[in-house]
N, C-alpha and C positions, 0 to 999 in steps of 0.2 A: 429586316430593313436596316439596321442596326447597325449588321456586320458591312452590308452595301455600302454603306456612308460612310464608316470607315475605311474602307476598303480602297478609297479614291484617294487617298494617299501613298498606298503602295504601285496607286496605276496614272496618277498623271503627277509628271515633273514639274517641281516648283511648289508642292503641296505642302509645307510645314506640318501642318498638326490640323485636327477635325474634332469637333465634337457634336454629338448628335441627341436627340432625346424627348422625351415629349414633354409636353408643360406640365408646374403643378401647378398654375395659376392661370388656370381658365375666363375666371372673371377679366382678366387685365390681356387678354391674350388677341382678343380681336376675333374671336373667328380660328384664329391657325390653333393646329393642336401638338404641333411638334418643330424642331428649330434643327438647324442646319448651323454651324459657324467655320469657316475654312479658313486659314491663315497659311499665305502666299509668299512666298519667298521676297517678290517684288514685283510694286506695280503693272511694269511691263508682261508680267505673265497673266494675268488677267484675262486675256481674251482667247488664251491660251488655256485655260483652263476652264473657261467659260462654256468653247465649241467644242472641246477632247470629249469622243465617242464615250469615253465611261461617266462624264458627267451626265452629258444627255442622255443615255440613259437611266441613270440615275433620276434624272428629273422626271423622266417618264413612269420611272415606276412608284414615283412618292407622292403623282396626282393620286395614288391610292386614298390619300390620308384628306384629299378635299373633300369638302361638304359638298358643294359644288363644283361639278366637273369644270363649268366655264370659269373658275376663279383664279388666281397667278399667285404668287409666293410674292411674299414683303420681300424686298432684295437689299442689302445696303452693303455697299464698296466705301471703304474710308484707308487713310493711309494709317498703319500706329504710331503715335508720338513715342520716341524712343528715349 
């Protein structure tokens, strides 16, 4: 799953950098047991790489890691202060 998450870097444009991994702090963690973080060339790519066919799948195959199949992924979009 690893390499996948990685991987959406070299397959959707506008991807900077990815990092992937599971938590060591479960206690603090909510429920989720692994984090996602994508950093976007610029805002406007966004939905752009929101609907790109290798994200959605991707999404689909990291419902693996829900406790709950009905549950959704924390999601947060912010701009970085540069």
């Amino acid at each position: 799953m690893t390499s996948a998450a990685l991987d959406l870097k070299n397959k959707i444009d506008g991807v900077v950098e990815i990092s992937f991994g599971k938590t060591i702090t479960t206690n603090r963690a909510k429920g989720h047991t692994h984090g996602l973080r994508v950093l976007i060339a610029k805002s406007d790519k966004l939905d752009f790489y929101r609907t790109h066919p290798a994200h959605v799948e991707f999404a689909g195959k990291a419902k693996s890691f829900y406790v709950d199949q009905n549950d959704t992924p924390t999601v947060l979009d912010w701009v970085r202060d540069e």
